[in-house]
ROSE-4610 file (N, C-alpha, C; in Angstrom, 1 decimal, always signed):
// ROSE-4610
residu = [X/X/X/X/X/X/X/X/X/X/X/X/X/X/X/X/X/X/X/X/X/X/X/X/X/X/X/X/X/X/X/X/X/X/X/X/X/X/X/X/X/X/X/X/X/X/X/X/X/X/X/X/X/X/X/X/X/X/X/X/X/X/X/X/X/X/X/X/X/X/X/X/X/X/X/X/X/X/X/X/X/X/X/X/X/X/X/X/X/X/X/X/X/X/X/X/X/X/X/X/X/X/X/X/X/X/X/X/X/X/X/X/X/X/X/X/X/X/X/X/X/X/X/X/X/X/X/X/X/X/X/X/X/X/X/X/X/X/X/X/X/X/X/X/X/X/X/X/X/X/X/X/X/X/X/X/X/X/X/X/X/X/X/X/X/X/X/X/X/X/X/X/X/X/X/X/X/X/X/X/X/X/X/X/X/X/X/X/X/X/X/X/X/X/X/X/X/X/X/X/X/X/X/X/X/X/X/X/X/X/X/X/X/X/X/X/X/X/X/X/X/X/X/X/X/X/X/X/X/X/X/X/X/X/X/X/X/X/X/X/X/X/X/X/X/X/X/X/X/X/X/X/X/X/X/X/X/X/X/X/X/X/X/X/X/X/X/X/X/X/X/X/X/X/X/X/X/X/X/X/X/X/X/X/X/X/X/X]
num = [1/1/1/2/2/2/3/3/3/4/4/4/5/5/5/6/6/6/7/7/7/8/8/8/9/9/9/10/10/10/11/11/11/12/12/12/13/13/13/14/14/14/15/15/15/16/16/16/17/17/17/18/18/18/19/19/19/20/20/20/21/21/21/22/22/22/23/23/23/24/24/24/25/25/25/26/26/26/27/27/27/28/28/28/29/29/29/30/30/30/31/31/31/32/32/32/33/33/33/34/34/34/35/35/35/36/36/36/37/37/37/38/38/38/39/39/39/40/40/40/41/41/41/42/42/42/43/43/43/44/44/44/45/45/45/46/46/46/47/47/47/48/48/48/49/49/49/50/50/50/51/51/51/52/52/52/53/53/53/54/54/54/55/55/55/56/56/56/57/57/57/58/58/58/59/59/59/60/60/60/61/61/61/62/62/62/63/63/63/64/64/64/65/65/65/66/66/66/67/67/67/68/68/68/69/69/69/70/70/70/71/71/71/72/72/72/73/73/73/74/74/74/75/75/75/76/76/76/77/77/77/78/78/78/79/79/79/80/80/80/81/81/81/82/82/82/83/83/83/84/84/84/85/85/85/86/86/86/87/87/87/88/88/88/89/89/89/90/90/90/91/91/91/92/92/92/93/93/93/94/94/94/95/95/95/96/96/96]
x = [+37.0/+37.6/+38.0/+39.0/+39.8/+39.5/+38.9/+38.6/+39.8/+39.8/+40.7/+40.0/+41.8/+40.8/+42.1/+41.3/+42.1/+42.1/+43.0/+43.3/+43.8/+43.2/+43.6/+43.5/+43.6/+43.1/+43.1/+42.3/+41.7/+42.6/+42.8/+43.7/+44.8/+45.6/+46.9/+47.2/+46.2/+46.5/+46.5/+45.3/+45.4/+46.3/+46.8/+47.9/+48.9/+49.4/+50.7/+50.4/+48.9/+49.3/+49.5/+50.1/+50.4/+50.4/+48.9/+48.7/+47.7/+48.6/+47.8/+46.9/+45.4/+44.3/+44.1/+43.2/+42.8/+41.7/+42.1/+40.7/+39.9/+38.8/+37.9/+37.9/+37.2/+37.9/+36.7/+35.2/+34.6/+34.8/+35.9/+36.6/+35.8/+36.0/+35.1/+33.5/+33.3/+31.7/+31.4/+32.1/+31.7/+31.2/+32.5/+32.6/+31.9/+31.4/+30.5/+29.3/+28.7/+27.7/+27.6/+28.8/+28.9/+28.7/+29.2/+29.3/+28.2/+27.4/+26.3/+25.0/+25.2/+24.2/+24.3/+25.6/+25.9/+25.6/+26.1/+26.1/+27.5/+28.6/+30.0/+29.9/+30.7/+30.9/+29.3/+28.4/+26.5/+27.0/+26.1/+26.0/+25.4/+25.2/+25.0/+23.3/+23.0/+21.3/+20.8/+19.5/+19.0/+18.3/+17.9/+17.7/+18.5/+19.6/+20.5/+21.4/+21.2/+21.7/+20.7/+19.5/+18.6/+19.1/+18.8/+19.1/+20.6/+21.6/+22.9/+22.6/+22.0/+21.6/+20.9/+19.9/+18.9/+19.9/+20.7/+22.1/+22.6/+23.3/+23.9/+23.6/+22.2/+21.4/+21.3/+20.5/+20.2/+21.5/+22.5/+23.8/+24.6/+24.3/+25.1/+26.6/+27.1/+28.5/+28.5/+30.0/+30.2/+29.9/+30.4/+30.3/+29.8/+29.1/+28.4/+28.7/+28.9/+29.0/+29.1/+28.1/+28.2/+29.4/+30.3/+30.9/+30.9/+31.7/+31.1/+32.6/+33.2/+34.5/+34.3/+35.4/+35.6/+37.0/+37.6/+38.9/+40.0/+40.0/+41.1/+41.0/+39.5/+39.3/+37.9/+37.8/+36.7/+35.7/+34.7/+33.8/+32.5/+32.6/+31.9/+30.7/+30.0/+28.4/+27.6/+27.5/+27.3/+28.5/+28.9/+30.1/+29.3/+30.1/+30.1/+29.9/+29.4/+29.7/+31.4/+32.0/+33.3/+33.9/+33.9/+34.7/+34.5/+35.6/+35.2/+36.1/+36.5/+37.2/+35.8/+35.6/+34.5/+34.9/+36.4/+37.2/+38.4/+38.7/+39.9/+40.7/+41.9/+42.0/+42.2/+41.8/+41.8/+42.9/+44.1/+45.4/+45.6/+44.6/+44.5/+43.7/+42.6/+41.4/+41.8/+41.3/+41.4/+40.6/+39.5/+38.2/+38.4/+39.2/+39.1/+38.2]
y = [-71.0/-71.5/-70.3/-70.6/-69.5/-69.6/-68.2/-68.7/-68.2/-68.9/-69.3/-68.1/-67.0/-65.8/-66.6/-66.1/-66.6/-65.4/-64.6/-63.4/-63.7/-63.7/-63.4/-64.4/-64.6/-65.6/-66.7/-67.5/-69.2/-70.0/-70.0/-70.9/-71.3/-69.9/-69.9/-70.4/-69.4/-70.6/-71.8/-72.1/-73.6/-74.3/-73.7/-74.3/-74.4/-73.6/-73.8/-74.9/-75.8/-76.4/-77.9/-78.9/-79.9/-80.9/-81.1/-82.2/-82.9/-84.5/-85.9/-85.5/-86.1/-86.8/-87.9/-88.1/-89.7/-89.9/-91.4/-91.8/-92.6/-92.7/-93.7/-95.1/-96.2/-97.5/-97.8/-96.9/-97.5/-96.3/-96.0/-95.1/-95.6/-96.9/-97.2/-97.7/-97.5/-97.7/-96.1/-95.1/-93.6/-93.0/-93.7/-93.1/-93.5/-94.7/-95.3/-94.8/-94.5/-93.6/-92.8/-92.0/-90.2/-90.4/-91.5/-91.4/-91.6/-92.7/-93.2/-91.9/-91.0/-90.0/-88.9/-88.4/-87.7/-86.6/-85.8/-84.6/-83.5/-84.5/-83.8/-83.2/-81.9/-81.0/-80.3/-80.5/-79.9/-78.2/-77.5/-76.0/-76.3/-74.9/-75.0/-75.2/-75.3/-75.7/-74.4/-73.7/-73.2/-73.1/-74.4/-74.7/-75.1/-75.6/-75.8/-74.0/-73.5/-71.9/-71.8/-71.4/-70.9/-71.6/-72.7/-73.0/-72.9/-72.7/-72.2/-70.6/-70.0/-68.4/-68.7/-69.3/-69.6/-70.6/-71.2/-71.6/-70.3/-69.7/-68.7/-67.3/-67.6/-66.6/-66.9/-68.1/-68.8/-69.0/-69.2/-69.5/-68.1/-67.4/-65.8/-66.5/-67.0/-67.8/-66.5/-66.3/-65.6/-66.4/-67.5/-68.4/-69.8/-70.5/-72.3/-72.2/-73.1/-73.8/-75.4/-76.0/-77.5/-77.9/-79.0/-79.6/-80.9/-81.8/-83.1/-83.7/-84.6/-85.0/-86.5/-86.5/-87.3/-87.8/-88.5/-88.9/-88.5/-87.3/-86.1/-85.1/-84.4/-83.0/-83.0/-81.6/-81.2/-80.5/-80.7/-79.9/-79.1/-77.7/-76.8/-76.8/-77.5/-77.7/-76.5/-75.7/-74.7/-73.4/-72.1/-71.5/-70.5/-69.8/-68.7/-67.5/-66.5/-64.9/-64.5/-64.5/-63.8/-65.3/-66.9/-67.5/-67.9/-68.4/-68.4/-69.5/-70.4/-71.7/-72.6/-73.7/-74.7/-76.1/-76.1/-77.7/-76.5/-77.9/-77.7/-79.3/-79.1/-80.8/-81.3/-82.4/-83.0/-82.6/-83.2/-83.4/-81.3/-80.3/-79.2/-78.4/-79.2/-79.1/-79.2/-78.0/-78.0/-79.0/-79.2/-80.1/-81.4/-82.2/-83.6/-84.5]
z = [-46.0/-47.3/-48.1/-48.4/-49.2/-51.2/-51.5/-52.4/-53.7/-54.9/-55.9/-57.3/-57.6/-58.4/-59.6/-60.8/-61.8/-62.4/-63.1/-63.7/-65.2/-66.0/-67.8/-68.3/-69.0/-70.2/-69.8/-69.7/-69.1/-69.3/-70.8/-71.3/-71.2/-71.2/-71.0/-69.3/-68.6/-67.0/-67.1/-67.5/-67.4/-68.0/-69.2/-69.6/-69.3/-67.9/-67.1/-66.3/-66.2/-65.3/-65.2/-64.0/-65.0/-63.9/-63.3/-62.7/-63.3/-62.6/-63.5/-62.9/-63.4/-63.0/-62.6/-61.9/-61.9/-62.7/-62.8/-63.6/-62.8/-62.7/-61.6/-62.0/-61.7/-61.8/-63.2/-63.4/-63.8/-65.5/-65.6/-66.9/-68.0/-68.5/-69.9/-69.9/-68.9/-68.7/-68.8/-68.1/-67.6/-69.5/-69.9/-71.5/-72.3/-72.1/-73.4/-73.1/-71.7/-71.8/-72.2/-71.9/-72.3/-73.8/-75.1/-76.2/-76.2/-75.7/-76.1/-76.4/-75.5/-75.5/-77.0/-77.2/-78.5/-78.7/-77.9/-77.3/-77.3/-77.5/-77.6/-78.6/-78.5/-79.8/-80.3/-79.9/-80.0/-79.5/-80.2/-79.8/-78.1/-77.9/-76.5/-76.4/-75.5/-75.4/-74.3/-74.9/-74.3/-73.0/-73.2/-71.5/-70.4/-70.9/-70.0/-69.6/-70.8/-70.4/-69.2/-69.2/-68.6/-67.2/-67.1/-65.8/-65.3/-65.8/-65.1/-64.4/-65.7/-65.2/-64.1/-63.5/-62.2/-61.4/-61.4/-60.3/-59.9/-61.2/-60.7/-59.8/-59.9/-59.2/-57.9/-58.0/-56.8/-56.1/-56.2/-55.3/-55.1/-56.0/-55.4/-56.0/-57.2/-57.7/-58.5/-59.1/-60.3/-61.8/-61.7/-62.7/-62.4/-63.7/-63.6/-64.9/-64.8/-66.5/-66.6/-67.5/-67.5/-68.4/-68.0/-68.7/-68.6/-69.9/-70.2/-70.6/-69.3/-69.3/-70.6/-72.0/-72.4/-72.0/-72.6/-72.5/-72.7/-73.2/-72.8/-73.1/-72.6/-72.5/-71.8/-71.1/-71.1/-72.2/-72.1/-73.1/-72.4/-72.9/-72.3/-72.8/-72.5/-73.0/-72.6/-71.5/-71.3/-70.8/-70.9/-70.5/-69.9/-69.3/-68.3/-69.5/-68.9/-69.6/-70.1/-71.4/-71.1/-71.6/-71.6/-72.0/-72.8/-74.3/-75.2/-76.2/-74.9/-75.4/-75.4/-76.0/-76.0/-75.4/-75.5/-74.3/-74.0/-72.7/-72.0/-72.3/-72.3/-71.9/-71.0/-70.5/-69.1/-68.5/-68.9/-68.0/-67.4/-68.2/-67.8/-66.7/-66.5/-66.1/-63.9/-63.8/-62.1/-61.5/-62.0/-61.5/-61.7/-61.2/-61.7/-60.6]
């Protein structure tokens, strides 16, 4: 497997790029959970840091970071060392 290097600023890559997503069929159930919880836009959590650092260990990865898909962005609930955006927006997002 060939792996994928991204070079300079997150943002601006991602912002060149411009494939739809899909949405799954159970989209407004997925969301009212995710709202239900209330957690979008929250500082980052220390225990959720701690355990990305013990992923990242454990897996030998350069980067983990949790994110939390709303309806047209990502949100970086936890980030990597070095990034320093808090969302992406979906229709930008490699991970769908």
């Amino acid at each position: 497997m060939q792996k994928l290097t991204l070079v300079g600023d997150p943002t601006a890559i991602l912002n060149q790029c411009d494939i739809p997503f899909p949405q799954p069929p159970n989209e407004a159930e997925r969301l009212a959970a995710l709202y239900s919880l209330a957690i979008l836009d929250t500082p980052s959590s220390p225990a959720i840091d701690r355990i990305c650092r013990i992923a990242k260990q454990l897996f030998d990865v350069p980067m983990i970071h949790v994110t939390l898909t709303d309806a047209h962005r990502y949100f970086l609930k936890a980030k990597p060392e070095g990034i320093t955006v808090s969302e992406v927006p979906r229709e930008h997002a490699f991970c769908n």
